[in-house]
C-alpha positions in Angstrom: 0.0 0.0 0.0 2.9 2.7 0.7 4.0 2.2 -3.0 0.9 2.9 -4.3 0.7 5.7 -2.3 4.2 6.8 -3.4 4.0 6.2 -7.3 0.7 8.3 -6.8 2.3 11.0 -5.2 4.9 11.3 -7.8 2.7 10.8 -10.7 1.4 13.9 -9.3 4.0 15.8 -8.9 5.5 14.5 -12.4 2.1 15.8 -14.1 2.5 19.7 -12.0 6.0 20.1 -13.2 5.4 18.6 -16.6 2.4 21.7 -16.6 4.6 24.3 -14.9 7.3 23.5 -17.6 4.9 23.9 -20.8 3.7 26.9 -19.2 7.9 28.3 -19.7 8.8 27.2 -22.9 7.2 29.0 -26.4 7.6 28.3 -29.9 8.0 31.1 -32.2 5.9 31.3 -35.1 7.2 29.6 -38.3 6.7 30.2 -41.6 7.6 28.7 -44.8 11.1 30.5 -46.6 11.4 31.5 -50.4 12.0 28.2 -51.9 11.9 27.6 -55.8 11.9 24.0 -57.1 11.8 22.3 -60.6 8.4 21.4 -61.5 10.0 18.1 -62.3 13.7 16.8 -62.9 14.9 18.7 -66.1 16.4 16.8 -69.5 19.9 18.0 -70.0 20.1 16.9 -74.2 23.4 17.2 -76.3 24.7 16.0 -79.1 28.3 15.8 -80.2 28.4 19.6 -80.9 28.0 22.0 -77.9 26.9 24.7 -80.0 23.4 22.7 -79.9 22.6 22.1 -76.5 19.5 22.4 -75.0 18.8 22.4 -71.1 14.6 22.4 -70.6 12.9 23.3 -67.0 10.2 24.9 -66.1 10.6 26.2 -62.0 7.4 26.2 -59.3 7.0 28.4 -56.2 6.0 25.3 -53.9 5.0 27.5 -50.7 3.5 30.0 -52.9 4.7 33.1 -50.7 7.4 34.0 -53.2 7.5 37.9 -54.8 10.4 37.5 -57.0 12.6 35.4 -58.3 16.4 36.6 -59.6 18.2 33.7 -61.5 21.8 34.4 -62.2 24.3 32.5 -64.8 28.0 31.7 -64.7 29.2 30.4 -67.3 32.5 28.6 -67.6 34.2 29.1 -71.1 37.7 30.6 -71.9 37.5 34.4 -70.8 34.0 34.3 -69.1 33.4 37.0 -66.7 34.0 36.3 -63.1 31.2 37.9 -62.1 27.2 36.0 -62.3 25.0 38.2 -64.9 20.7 38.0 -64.5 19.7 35.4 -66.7 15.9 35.4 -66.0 13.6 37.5 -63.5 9.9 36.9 -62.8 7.0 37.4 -60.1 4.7 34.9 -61.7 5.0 31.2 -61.7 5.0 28.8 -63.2 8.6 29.8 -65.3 10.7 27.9 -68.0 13.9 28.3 -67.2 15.3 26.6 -70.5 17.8 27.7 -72.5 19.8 26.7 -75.4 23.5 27.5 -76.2 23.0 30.4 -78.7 20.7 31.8 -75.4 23.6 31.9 -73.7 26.2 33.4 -76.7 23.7 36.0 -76.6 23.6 36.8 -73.6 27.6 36.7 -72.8 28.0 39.0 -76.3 29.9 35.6 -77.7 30.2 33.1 -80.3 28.2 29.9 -79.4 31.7 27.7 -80.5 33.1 29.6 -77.1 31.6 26.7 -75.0 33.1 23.3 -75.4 32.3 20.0 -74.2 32.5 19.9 -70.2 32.2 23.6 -69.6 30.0 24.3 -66.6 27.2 26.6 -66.0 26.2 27.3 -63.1 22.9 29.1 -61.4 21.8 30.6 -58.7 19.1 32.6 -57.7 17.6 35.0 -55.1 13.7 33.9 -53.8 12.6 37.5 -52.3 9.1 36.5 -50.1 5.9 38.3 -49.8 7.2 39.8 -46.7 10.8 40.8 -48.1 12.5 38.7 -46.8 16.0 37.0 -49.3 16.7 33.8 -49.6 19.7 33.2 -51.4 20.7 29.7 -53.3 24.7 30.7 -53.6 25.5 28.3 -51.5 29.3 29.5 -50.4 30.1 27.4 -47.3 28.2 24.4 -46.0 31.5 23.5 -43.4 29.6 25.8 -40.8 26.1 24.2 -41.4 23.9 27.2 -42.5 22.4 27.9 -45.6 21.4 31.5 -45.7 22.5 32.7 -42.1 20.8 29.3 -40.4 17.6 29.6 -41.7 17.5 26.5 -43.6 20.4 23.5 -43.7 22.1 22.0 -47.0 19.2 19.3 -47.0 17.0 21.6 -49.0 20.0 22.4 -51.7 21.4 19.2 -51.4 18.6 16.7 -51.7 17.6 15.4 -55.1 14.2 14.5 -54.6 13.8 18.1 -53.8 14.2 19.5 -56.9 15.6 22.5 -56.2 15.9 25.7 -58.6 18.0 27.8 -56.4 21.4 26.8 -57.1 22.1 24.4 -59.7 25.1 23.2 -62.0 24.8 21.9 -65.9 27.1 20.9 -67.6 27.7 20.5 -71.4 28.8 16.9 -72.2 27.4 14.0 -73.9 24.1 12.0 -73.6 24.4 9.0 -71.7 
């Protein structure tokens, strides 16, 4: 009989803590970030001549809450500008963000036969939310675990099945 009296006792005084406790501790709201994702996993084609390449996507605002969306090239050719120009801008989704090579010539003021097999071109974009806030997909250091100052982790740039549209790599080389 004295155990039962004791496990009651602290069953009681487990269940006033517990609700003193939960009584302490908040949680802030959350809200979804800017986040832009391929509607589905793009077709990279190429034949044997890079001047022919075609890269086809068409990008989503999953969370809708995005106002703009800033996508940024980099191409890597001989004597390509260090710096990432604006390749597409839009505040309406859904958005095709394909783009062939003479797109790019164009673009860079350059002859298509600059780009040669295995030449990267890399993307990147800025997701500005309905409430201003910037979300950017440069990803320049994942060694310290944040992704835009802690506010999401490497999973969402990282992870394939994701999709996502805010920092990507393609790369001119053959079919497979």
């Amino acid at each position: 009989m004295k155990n039962i009296k004791y496990i009651i006792l602290l069953l009681t005084v487990g269940i006033l803590v517990s609700c003193e406790d939960s009584d302490q501790y908040t949680l802030e709201s959350l809200e979804n970030g800017g986040f832009i994702t391929f509607m589905e996993a793009p077709e990279f084609r190429i034949g044997e001549d890079p001047t022919i390449a075609i890269f086809d996507g068409n990008v989503e605002d999953p969370n809708g809450n995005v106002a703009k969306y800033d996508l940024y090239v980099m191409a890597e050719y001989n004597g390509a500008p260090e710096d990432p120009i604006l390749f597409k801008s839009t505040t309406e989704f859904p958005l095709n963000v394909g783009f062939n090579i003479a797109d790019l010539a164009a673009l860079y003021n350059v002859d298509p036969s600059v780009f040669e097999m295995n030449d990267d071109i890399f993307f990147t974009a800025i997701a500005t939310t309905n409430d201003g806030q910037t979300f950017n997909g440069e990803i320049a250091d994942f060694d310290d675990g944040e992704y835009n100052g802690g506010q999401n982790d490497n999973t969402l740039a990282t992870t394939a099945s994701l999709l996502s549209a805010m920092a990507y790599r393609v790369r001119l080389r053959e079919p497979q």
